[in-house]
Backbone bond lengths (Angstrom), bond angles and torsions (degrees), N, CA, C in turn:
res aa  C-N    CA-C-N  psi(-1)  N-CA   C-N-CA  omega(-1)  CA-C   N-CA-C  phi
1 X - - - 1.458 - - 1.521 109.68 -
2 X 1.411 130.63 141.18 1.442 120.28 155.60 1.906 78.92 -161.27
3 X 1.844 94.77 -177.37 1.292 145.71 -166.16 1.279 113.94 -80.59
4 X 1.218 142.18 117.28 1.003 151.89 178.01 1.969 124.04 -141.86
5 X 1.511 112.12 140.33 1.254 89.65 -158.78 1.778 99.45 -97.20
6 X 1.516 102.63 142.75 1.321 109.06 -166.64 1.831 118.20 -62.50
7 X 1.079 107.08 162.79 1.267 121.61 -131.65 1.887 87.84 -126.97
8 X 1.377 123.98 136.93 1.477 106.58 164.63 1.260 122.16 -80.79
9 X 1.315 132.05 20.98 1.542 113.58 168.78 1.816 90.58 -116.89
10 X 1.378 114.99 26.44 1.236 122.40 165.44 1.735 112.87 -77.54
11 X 1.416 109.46 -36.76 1.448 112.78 -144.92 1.605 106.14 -85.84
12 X 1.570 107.19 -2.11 2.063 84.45 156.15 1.178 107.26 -85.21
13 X 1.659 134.73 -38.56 1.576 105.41 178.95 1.163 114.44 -81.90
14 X 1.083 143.90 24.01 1.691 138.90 158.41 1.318 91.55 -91.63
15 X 1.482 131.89 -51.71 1.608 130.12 178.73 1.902 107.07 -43.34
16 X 0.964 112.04 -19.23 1.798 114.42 -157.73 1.268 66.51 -111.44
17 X 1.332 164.52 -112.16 1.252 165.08 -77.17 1.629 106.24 -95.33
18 X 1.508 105.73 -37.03 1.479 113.79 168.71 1.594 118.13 -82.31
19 X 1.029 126.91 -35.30 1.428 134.84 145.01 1.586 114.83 -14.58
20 X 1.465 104.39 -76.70 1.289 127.14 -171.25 1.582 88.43 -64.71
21 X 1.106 126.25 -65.22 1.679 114.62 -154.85 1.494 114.22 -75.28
22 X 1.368 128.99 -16.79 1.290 124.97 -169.05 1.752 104.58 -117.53
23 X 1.718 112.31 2.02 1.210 111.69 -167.61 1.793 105.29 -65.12
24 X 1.351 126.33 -16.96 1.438 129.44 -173.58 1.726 114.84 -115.17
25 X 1.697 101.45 -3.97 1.409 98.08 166.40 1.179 135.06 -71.34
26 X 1.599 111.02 138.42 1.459 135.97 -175.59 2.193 107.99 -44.99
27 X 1.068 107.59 -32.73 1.560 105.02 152.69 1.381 122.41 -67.33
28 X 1.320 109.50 -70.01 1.541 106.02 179.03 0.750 128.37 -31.05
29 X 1.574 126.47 -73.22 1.357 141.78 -157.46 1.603 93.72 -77.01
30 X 1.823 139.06 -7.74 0.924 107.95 161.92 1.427 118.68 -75.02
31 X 1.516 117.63 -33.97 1.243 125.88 -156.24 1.736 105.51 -90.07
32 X 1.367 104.78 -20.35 2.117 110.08 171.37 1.863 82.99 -129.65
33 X 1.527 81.35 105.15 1.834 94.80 167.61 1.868 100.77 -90.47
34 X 1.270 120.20 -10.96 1.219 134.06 -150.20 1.838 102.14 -121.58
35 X 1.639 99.89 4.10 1.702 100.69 -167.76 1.903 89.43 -61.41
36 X 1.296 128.18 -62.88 1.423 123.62 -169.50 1.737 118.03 -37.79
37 X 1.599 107.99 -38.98 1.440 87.69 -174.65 1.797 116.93 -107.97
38 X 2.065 102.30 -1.87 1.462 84.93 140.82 1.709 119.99 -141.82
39 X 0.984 87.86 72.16 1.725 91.50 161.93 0.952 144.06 3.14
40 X 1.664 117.90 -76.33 0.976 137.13 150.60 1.322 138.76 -42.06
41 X 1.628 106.37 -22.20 1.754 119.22 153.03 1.718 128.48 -70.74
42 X 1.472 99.33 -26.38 1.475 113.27 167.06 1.785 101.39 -88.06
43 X 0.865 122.44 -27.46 1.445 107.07 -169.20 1.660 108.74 -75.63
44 X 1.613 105.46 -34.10 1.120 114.74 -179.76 2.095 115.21 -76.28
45 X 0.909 83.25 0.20 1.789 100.14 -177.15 1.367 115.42 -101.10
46 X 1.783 115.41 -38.48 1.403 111.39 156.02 1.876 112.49 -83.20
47 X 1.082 137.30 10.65 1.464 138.69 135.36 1.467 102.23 -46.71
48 X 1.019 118.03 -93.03 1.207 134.54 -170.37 1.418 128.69 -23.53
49 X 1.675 109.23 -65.95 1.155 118.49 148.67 1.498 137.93 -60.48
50 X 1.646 119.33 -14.62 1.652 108.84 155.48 1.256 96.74 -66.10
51 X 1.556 136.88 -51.57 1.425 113.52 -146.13 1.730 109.96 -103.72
52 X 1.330 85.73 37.19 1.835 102.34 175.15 1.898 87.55 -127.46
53 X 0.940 113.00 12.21 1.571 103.87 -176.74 1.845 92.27 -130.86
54 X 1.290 111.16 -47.58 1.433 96.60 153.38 1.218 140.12 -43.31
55 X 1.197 135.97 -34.09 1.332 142.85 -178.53 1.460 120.58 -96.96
56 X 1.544 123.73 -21.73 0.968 129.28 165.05 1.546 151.56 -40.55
57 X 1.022 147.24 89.80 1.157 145.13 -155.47 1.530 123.80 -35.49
58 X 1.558 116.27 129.92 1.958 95.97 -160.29 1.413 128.36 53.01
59 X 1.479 103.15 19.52 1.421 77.49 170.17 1.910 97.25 -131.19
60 X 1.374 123.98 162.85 1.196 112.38 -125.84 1.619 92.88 -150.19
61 X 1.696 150.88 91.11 1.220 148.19 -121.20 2.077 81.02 -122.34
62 X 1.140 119.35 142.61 1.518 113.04 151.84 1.523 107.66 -130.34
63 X 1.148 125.31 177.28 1.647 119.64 142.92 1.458 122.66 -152.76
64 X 1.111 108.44 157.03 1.917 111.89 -172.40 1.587 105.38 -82.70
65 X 0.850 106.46 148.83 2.026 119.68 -163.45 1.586 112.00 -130.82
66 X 1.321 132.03 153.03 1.078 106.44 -171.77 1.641 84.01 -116.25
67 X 1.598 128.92 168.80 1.089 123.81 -176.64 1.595 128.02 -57.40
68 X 0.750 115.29 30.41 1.723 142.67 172.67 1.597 125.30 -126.04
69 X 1.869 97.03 -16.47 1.369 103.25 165.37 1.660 109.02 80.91
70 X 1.255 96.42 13.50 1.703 102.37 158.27 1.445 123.00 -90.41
71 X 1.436 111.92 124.38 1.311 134.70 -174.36 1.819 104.05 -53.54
72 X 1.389 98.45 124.80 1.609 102.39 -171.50 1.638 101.69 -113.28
73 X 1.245 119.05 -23.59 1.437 135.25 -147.49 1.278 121.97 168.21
74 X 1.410 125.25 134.46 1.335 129.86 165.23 1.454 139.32 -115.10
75 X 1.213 142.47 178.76 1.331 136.47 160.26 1.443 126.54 -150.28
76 X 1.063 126.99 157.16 1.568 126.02 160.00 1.050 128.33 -118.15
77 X 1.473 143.05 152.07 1.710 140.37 -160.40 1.384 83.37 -156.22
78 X 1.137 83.24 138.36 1.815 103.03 171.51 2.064 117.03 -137.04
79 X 1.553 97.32 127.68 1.298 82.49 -143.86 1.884 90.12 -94.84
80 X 1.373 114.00 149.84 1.823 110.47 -154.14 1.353 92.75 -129.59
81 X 1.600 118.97 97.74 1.332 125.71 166.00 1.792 131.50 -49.13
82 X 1.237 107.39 140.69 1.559 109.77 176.28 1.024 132.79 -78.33
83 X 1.184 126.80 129.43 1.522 150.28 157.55 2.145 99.91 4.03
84 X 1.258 123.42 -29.84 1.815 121.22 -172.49 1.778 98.44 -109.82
85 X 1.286 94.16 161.05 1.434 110.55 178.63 2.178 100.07 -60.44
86 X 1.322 110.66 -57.47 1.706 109.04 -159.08 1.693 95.42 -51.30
87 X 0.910 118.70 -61.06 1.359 115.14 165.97 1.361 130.04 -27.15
88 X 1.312 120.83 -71.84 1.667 130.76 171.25 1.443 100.32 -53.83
89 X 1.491 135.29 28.89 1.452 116.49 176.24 1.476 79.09 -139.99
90 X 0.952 145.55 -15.07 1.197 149.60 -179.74 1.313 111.34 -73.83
91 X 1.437 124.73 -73.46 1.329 149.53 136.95 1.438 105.08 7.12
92 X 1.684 110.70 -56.82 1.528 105.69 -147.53 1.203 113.67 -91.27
93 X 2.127 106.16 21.13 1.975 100.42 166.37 1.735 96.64 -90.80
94 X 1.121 122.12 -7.82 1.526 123.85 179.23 1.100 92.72 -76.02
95 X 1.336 139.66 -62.26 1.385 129.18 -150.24 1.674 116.24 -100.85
96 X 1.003 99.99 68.87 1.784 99.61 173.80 1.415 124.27 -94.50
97 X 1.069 119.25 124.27 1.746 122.49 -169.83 1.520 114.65 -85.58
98 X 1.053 126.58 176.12 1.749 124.40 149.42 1.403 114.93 -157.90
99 X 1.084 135.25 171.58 1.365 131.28 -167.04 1.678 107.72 -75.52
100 X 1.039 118.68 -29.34 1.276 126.94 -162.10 1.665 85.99 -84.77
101 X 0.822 132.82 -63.88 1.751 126.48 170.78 1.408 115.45 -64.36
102 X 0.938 126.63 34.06 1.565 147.42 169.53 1.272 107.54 -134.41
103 X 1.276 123.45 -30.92 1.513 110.04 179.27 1.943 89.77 -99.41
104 X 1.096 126.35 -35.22 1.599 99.55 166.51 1.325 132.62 -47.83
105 X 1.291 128.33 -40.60 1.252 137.93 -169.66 1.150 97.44 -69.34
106 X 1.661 134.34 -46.98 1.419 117.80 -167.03 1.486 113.49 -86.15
107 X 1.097 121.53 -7.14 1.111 146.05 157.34 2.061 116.21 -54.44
108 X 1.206 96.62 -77.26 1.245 97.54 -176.48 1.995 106.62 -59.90
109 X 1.930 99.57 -35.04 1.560 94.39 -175.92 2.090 108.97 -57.48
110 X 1.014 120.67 -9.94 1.524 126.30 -169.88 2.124 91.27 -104.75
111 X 1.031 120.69 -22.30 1.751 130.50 179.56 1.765 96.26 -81.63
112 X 1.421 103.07 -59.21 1.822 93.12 175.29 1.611 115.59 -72.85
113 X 0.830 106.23 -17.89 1.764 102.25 -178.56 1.883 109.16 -81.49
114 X 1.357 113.99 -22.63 1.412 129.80 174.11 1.583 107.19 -67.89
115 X 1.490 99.24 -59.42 1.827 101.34 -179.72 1.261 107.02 -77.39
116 X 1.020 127.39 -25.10 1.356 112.30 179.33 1.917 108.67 -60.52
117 X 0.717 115.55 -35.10 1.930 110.59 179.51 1.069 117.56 -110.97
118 X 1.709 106.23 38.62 1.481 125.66 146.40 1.320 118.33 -135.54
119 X 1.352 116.06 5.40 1.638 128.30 -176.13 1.380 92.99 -76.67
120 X 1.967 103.80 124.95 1.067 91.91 166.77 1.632 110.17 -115.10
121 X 1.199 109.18 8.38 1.477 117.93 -157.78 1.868 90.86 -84.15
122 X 1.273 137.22 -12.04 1.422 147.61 -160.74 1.202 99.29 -119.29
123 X 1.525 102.49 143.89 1.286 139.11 178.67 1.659 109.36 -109.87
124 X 1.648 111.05 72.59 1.898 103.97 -173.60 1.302 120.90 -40.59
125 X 1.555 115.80 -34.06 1.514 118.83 -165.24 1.448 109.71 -74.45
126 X 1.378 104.96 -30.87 1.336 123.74 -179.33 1.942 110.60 -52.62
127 X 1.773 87.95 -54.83 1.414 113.42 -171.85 2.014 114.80 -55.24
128 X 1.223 90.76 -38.14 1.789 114.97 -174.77 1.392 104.71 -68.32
129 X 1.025 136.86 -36.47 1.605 162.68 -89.25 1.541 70.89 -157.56
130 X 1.353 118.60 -87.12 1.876 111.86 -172.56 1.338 126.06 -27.40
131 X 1.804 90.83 -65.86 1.766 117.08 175.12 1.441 118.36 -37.38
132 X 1.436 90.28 -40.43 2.227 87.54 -161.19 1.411 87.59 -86.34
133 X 1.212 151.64 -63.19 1.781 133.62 167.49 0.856 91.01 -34.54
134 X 0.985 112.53 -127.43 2.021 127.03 -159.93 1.899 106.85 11.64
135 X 1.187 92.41 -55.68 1.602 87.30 177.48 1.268 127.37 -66.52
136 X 1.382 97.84 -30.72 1.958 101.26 175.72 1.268 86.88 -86.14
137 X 1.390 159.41 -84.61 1.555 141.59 -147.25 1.684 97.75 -48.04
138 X 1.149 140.18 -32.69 1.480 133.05 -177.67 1.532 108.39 -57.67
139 X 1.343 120.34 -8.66 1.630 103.49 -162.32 1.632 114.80 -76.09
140 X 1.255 105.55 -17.62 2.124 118.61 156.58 0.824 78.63 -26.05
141 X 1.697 122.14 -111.68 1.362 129.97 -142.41 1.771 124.78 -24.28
142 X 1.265 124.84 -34.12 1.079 138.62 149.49 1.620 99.59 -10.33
143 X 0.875 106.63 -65.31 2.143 117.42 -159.10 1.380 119.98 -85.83
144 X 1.512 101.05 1.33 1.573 115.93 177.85 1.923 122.19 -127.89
145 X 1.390 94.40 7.24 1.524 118.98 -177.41 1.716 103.91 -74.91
146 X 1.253 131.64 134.14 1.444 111.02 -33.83 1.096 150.71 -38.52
147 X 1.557 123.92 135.60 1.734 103.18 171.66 1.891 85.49 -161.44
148 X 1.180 85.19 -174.57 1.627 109.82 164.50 1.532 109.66 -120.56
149 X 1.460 111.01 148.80 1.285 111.91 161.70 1.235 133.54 -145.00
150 X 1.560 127.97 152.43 1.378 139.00 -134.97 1.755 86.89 -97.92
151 X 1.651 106.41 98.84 1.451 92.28 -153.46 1.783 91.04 -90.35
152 X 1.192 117.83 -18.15 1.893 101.19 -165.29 2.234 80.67 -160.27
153 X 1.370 107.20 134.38 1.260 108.46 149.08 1.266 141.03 -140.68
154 X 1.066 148.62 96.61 1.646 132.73 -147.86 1.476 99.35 -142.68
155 X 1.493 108.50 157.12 1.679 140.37 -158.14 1.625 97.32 -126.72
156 X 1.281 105.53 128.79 1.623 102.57 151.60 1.390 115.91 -65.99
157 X 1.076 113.71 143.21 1.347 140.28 -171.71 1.677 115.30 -67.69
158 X 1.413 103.83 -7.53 1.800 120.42 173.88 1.366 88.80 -91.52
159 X 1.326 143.68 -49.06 1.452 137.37 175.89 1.559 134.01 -88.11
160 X 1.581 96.05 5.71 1.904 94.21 -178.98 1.785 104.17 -74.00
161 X 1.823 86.88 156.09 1.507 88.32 -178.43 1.641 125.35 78.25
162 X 1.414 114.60 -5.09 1.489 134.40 139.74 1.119 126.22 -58.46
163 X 1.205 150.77 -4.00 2.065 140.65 -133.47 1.230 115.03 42.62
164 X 1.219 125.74 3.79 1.440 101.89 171.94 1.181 140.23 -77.44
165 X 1.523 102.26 -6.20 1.827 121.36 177.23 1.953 88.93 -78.00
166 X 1.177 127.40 -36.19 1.530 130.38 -167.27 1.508 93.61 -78.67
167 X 1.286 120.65 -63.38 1.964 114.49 -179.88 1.496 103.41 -21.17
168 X 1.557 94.92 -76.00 1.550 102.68 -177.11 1.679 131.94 -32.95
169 X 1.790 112.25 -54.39 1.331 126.14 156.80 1.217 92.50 -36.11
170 X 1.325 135.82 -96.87 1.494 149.50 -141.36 1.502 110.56 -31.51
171 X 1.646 97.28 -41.06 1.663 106.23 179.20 1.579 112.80 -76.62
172 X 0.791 102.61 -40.84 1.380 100.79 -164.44 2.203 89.82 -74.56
173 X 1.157 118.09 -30.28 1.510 107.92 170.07 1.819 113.97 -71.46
174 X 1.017 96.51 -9.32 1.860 91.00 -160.02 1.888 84.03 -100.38
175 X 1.578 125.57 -3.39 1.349 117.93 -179.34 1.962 90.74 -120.22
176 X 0.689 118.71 -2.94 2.114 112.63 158.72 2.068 106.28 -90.42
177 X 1.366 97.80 -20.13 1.880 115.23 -169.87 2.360 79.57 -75.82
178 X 0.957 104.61 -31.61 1.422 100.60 -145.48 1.995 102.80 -79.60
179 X 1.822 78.05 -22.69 1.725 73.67 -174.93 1.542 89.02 -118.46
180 X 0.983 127.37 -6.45 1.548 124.58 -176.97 1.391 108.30 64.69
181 X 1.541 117.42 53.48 1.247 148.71 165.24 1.490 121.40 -74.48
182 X 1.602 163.99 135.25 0.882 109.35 104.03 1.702 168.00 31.26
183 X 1.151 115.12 112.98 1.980 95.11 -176.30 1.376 105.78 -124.07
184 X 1.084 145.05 128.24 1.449 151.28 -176.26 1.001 139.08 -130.72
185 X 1.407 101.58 124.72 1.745 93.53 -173.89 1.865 117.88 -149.21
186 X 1.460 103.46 152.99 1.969 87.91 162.65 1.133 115.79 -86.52
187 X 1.412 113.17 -173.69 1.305 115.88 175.97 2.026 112.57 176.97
188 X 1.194 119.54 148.31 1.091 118.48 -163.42 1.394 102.24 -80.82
189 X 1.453 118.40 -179.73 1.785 117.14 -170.79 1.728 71.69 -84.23
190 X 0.803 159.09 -85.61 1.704 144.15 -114.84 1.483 110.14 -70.26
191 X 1.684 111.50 -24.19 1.594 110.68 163.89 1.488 125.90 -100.01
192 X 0.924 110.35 3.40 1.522 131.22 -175.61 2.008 117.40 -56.39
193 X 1.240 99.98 -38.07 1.172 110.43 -172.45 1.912 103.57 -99.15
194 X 1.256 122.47 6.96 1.439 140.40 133.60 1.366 124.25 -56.76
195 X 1.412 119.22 -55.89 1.167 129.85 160.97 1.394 117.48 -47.47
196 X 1.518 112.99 -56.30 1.753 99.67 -167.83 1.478 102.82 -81.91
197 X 0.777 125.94 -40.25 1.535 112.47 168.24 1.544 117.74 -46.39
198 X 1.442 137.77 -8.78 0.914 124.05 156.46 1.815 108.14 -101.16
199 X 1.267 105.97 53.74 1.431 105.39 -168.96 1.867 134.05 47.87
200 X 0.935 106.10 10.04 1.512 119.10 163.86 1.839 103.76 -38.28
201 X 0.958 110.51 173.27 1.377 131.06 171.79 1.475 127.40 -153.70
202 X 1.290 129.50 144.47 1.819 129.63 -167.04 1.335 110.63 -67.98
203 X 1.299 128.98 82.66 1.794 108.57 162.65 1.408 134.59 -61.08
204 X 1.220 105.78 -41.66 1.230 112.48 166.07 1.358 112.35 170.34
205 X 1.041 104.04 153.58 2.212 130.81 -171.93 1.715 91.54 -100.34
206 X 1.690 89.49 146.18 1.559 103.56 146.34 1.832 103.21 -164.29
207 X 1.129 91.66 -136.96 1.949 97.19 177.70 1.622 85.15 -148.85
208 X 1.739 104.90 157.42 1.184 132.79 -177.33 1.563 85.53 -151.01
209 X 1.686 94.18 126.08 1.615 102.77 155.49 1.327 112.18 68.51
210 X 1.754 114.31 -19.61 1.226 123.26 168.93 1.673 105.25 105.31
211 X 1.348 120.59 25.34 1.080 161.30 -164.54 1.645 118.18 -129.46
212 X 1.599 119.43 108.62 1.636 108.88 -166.42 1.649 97.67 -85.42
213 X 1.901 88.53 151.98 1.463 107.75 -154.71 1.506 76.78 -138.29
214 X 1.652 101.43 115.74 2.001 110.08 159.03 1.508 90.62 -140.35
215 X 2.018 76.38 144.37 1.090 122.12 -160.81 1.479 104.26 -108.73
216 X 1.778 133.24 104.42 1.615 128.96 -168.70 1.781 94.86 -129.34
217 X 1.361 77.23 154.99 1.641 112.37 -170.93 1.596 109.78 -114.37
218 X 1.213 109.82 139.48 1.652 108.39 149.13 1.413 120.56 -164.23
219 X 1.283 113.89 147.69 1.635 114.42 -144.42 1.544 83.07 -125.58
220 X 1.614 105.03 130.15 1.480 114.95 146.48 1.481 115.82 2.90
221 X 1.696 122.49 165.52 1.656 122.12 169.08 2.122 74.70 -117.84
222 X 1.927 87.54 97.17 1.577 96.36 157.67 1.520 122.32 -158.99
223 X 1.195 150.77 121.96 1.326 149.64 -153.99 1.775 94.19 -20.55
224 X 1.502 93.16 164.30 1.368 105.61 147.79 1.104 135.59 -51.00
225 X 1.733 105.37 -52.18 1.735 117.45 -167.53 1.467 92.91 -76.72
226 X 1.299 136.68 5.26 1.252 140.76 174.78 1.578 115.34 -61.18
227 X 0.910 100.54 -48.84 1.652 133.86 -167.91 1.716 109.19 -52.35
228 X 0.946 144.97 113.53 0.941 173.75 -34.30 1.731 94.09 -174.51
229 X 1.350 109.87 -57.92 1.479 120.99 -152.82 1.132 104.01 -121.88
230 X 1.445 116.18 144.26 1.344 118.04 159.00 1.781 113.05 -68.67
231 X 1.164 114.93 -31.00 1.388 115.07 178.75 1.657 107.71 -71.21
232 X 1.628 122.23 -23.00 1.426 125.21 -148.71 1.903 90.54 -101.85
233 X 1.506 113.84 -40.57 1.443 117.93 -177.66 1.384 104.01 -61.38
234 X 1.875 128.15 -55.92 1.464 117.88 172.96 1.451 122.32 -43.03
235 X 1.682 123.75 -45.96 0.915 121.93 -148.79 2.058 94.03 -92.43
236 X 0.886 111.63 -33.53 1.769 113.57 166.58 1.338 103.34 -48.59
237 X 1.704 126.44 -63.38 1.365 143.91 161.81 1.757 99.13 -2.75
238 X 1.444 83.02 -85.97 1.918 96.41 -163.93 1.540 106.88 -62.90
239 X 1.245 116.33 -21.67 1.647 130.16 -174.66 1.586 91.56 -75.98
240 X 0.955 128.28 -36.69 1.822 117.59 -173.01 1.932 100.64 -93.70
């Protein structure tokens, strides 16, 4: 098994792989109450969104392979520049653009705006209702910028309970190791204890949607005075 960074003629079997892994999650099924009777409207929605996460600026797709190069699991990291100039130059080998990924994005942004007012598997009010929490519980992150974060990760369900949810962690730590970042991410209570075993730490809990939402951290093995931020050294501080 090892790491490899995903590939675009990767993203229908990561699309089938996310299907399968998120088809019974406590998000999903709030936000597609309707995923069971059309499927194929959610399936076509995580299309969409890998290759709106592919193209995106800083943000950064891998997946674990087994030595035959079958897709076991995937992830995305997106790397989130700081508030000072030394930083934003740092940042900017993560974030490289090109025209051809500029004309996808506006492309696909006119592809999601189409399915969206034929999705029937979604509940919008539901969806709006997510967004505006989610965005106010995001304002932490604020105090840990720079960082990267562990934006989405999921395993087919023929491989959970292998390490391959940990491969994945590993990468996304050995690329926060690279800039001496921070790594951040949410995560539900049922994966949570995945996280600290790869040394994660608690930032903070709340509820979304009425649904618990924790928020974990984990910082490089590098001094304090290492640390980037005056906001990032306190909050490591109280975190140790």
């Amino acid at each position: 098994m090892h790491i490899r960074p995903l590939s675009r003629s990767d993203i229908p079997r990561v699309a089938a792989i996310a299907l399968a892994a998120f088809e019974k999650d406590e998000l999903y099924t709030f936000l597609y109450p309707r995923l069971q009777d059309y499927p194929d409207d959610f399936r076509r929605y995580q299309l969409i969104s890998l290759r709106s996460r592919f193209v995106r600026l800083g943000c950064h797709g891998y997946v674990a392979v087994t030595d035959r190069d079958e897709i076991m699991g995937y992830a995305f990291f997106q790397r989130v520049a700081g508030p000072d100039a030394a930083d934003a130059k740092k940042a900017q080998r993560w974030i490289q653009d090109s025209w051809l990924n500029k004309l996808e994005r506006h492309l696909l942004s006119w592809e999601d705006s189409y399915h969206d007012l034929f999705d029937k598997a979604v509940d919008h009010t539901r969806v709006s209702q997510f967004l505006n929490q989610s965005r106010k519980a995001r304002t932490v992150y604020k105090a840990v910028s720079p960082c990267w974060q562990l934006a989405i990760l999921a395993v087919d369900p023929e491989y959970q309970r292998r390490g391959v949810g940990s491969m994945l962690i590993c990468e996304a730590q050995r690329l926060a190791r690279l800039d001496n970042v921070p790594l951040i991410l949410e995560s539900s209570e049922a994966a949570r204890s995945l996280y600290e075993k790869s040394g994660f730490k608690h930032l903070s809990s709340g509820e979304v949607c009425g649904m618990k939402d924790v928020k974990l951290i984990w910082y490089p093995d590098v001094q304090v005075g290492e640390v980037q931020t005056n906001e990032q050294r306190e909050l490591k501080n109280a975190l140790n």
